[in-house]
N, CA, C and O atoms as CSV, one atom per row, in Angstrom:
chain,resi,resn,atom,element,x,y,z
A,1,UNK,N,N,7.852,19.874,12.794
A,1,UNK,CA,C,8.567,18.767,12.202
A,1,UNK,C,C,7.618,17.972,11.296
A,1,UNK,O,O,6.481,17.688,11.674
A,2,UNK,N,N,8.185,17.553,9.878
A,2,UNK,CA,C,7.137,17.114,9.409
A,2,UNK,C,C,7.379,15.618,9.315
A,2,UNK,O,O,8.491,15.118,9.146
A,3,UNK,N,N,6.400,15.043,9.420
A,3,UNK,CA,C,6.301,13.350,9.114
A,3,UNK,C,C,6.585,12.651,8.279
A,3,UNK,O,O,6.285,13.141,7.190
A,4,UNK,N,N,7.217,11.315,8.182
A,4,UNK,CA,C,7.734,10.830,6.977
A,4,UNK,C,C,7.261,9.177,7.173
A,4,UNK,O,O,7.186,8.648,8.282
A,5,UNK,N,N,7.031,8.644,6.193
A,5,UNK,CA,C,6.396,7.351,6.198
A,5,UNK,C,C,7.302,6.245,5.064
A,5,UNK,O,O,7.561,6.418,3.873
A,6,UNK,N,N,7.491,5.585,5.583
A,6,UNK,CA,C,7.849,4.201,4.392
A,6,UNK,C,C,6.860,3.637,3.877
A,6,UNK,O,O,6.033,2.928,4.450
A,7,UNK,N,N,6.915,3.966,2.644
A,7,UNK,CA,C,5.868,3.416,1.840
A,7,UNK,C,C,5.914,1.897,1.716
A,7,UNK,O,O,6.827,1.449,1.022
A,8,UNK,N,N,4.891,0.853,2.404
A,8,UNK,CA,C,5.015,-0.873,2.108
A,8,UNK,C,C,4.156,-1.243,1.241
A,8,UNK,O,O,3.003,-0.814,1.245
A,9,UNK,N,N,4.910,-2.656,-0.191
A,9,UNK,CA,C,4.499,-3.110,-0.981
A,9,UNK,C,C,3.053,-3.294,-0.640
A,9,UNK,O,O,2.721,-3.350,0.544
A,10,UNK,N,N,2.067,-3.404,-1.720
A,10,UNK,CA,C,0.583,-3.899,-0.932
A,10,UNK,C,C,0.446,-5.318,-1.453
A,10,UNK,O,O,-0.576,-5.929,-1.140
A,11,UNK,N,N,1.532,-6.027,-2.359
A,11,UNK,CA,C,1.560,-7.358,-2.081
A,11,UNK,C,C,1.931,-8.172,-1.433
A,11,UNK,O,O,1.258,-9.187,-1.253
A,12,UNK,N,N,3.390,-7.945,-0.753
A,12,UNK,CA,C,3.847,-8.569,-0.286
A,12,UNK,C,C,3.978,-7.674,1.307
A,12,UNK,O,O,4.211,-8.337,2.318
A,13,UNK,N,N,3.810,-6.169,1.400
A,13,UNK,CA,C,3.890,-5.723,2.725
A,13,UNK,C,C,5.398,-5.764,3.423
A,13,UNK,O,O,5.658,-6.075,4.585
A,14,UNK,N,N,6.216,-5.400,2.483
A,14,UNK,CA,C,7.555,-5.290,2.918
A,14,UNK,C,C,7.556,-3.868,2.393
A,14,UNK,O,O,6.818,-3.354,1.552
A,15,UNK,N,N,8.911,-3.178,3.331
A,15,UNK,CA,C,9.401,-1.834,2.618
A,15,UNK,C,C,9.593,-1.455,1.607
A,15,UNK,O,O,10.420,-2.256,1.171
A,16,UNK,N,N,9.328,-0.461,0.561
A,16,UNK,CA,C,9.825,-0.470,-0.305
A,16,UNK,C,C,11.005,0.535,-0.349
A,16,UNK,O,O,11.491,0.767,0.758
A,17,UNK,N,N,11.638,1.261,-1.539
A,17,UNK,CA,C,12.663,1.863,-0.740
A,17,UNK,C,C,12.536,3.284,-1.405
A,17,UNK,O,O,13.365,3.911,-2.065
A,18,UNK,N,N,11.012,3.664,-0.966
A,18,UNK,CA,C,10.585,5.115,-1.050
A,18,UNK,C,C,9.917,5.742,0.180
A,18,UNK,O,O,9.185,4.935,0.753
A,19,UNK,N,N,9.962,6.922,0.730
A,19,UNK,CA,C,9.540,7.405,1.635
A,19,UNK,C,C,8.720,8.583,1.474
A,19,UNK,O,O,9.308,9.584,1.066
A,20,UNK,N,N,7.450,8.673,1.717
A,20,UNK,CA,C,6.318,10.251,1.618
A,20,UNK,C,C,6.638,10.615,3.022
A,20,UNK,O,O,7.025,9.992,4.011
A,21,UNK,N,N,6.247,12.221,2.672
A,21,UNK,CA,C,6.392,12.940,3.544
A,21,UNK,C,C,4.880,13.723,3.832
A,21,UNK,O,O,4.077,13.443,2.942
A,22,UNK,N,N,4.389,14.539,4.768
A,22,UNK,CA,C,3.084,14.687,5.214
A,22,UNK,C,C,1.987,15.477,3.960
A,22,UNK,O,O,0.788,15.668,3.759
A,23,UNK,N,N,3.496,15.789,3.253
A,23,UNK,CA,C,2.846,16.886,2.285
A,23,UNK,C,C,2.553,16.451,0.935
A,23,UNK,O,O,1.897,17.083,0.107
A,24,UNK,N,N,3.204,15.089,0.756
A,24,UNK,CA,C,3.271,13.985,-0.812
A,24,UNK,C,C,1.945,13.988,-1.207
A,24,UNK,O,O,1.193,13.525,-0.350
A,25,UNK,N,N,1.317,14.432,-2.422
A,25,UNK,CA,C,0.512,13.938,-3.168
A,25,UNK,C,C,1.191,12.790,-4.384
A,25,UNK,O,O,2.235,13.009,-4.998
A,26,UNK,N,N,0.538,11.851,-4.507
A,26,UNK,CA,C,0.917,10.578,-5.607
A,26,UNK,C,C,-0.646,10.832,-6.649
A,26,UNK,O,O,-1.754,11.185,-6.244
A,27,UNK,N,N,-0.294,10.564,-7.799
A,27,UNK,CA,C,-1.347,9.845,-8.495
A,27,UNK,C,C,-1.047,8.981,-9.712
A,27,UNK,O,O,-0.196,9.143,-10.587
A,28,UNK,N,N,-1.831,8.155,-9.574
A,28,UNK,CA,C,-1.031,6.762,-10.738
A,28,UNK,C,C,-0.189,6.758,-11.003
A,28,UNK,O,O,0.094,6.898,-12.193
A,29,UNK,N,N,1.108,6.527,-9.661
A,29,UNK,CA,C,2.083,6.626,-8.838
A,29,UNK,C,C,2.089,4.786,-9.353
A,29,UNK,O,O,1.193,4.039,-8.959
A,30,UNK,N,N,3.674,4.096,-10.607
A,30,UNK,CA,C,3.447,3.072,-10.513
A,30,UNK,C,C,4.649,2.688,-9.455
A,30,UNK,O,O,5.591,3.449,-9.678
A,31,UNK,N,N,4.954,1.770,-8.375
A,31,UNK,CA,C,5.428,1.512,-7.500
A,31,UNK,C,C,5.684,0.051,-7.600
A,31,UNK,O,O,4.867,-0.864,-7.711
A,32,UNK,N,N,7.412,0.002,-7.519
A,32,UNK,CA,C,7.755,-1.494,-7.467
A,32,UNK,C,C,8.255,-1.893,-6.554
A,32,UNK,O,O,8.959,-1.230,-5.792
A,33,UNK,N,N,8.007,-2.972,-6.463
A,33,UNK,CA,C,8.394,-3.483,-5.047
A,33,UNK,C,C,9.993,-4.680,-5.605
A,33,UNK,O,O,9.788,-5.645,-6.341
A,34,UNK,N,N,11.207,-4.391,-5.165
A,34,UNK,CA,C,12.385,-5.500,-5.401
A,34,UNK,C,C,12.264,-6.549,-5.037
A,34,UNK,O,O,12.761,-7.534,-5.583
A,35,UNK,N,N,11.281,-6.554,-3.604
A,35,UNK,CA,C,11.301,-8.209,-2.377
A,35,UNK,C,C,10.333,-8.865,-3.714
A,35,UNK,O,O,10.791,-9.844,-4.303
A,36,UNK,N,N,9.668,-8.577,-3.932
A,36,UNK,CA,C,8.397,-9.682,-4.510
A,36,UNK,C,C,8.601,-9.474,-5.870
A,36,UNK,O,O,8.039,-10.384,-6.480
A,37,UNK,N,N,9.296,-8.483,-6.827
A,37,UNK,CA,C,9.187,-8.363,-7.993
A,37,UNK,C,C,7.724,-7.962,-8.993
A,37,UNK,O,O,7.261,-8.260,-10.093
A,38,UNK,N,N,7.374,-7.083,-7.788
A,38,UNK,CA,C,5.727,-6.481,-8.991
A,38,UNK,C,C,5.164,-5.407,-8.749
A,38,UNK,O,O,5.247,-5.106,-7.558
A,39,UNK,N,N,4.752,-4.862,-9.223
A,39,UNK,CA,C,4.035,-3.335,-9.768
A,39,UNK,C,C,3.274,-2.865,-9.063
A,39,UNK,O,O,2.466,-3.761,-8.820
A,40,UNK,N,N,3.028,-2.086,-8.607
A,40,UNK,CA,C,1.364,-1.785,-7.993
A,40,UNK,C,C,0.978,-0.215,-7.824
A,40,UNK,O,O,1.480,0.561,-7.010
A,41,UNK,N,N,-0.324,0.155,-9.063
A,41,UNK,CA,C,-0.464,1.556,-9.421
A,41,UNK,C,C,-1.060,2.384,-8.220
A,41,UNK,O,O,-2.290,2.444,-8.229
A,42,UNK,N,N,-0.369,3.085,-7.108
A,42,UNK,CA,C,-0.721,3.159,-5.899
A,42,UNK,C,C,-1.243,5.258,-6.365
A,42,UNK,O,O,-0.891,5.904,-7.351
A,43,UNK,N,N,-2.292,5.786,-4.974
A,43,UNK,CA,C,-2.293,7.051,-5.052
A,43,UNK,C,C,-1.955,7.341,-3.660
A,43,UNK,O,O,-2.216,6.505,-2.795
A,44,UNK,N,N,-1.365,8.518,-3.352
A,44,UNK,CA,C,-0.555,8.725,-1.515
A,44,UNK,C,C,-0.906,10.275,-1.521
A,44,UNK,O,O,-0.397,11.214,-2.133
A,45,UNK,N,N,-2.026,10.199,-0.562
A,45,UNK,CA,C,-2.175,11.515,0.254
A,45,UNK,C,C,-2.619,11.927,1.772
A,45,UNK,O,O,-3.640,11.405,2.219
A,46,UNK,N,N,-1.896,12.831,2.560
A,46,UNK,CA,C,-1.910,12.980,4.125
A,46,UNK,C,C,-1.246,11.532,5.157
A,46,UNK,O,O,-1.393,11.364,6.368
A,47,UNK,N,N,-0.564,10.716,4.234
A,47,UNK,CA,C,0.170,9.613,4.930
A,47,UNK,C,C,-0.111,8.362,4.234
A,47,UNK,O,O,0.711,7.458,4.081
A,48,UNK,N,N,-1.447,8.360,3.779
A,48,UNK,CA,C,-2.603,7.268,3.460
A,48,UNK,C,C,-1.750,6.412,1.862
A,48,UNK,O,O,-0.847,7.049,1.319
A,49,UNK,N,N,-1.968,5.660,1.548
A,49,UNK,CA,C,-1.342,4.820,0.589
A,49,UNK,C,C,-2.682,3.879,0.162
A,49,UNK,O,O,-3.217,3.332,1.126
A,50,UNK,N,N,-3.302,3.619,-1.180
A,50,UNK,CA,C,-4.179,3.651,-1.162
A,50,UNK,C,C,-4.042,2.859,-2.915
A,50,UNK,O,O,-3.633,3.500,-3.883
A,51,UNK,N,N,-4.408,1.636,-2.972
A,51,UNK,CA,C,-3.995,0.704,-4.390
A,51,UNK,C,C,-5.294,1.153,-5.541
A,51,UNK,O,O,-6.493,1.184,-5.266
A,52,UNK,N,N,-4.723,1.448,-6.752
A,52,UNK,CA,C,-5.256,2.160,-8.035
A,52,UNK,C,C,-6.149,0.695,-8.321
A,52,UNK,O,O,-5.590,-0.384,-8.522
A,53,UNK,N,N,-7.704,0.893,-8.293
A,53,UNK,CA,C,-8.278,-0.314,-9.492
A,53,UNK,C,C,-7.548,-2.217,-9.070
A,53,UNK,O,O,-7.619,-3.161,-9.858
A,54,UNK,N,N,-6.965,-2.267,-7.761
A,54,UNK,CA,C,-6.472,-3.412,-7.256
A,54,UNK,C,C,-5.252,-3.510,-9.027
A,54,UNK,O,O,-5.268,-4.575,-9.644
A,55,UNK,N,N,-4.676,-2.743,-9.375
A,55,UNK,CA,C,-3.838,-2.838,-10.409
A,55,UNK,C,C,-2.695,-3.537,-10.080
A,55,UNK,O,O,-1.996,-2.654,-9.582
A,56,UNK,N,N,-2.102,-4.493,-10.044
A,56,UNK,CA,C,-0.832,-5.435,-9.840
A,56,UNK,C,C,-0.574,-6.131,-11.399
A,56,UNK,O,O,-1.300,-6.470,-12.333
A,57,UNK,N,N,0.824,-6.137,-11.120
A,57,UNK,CA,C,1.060,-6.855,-12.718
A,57,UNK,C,C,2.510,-7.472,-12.009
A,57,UNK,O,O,3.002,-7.034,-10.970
A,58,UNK,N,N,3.125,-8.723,-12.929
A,58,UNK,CA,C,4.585,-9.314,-12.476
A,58,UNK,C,C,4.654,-8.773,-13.270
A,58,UNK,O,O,3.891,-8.391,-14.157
A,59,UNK,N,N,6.368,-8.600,-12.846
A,59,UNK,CA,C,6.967,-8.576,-14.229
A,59,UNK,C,C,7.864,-9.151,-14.416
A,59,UNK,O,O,8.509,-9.573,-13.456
A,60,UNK,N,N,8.264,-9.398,-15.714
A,60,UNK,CA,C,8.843,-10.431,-16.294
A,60,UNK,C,C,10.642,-10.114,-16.454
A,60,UNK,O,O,10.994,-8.937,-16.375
A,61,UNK,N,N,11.457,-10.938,-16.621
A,61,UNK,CA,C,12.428,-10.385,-16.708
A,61,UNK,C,C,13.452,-11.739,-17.405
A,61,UNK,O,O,14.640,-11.546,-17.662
């Protein structure tokens, strides 16, 4: 059975509403979060979730 993880914002640490699985490679993977409204250039491998260069940006709307 393979493993599946909810990926959480790394600003705000709420769910986001994507899920990796044991086998997901990410790379400059940009990832938004809806709760907080911002960006964050994440890389995801073997479960691990792991923030690009502390890269965060708002965005504007």
């Amino acid at each position: 059975m393979e493993k599946t993880k909810w990926i959480r914002c790394p600003v705000c640490g709420n769910k986001t509403r994507l899920q990796i699985r044991e086998d997901t490679e990410l790379k400059n993977f940009p990832l938004y979060c809806s709760k907080c409204k911002q960006e964050s250039l994440i890389e995801a491998k073997d479960l691990r979730v792991t923030v690009v260069n502390g890269f965060e940006t708002k965005m504007s709307n």
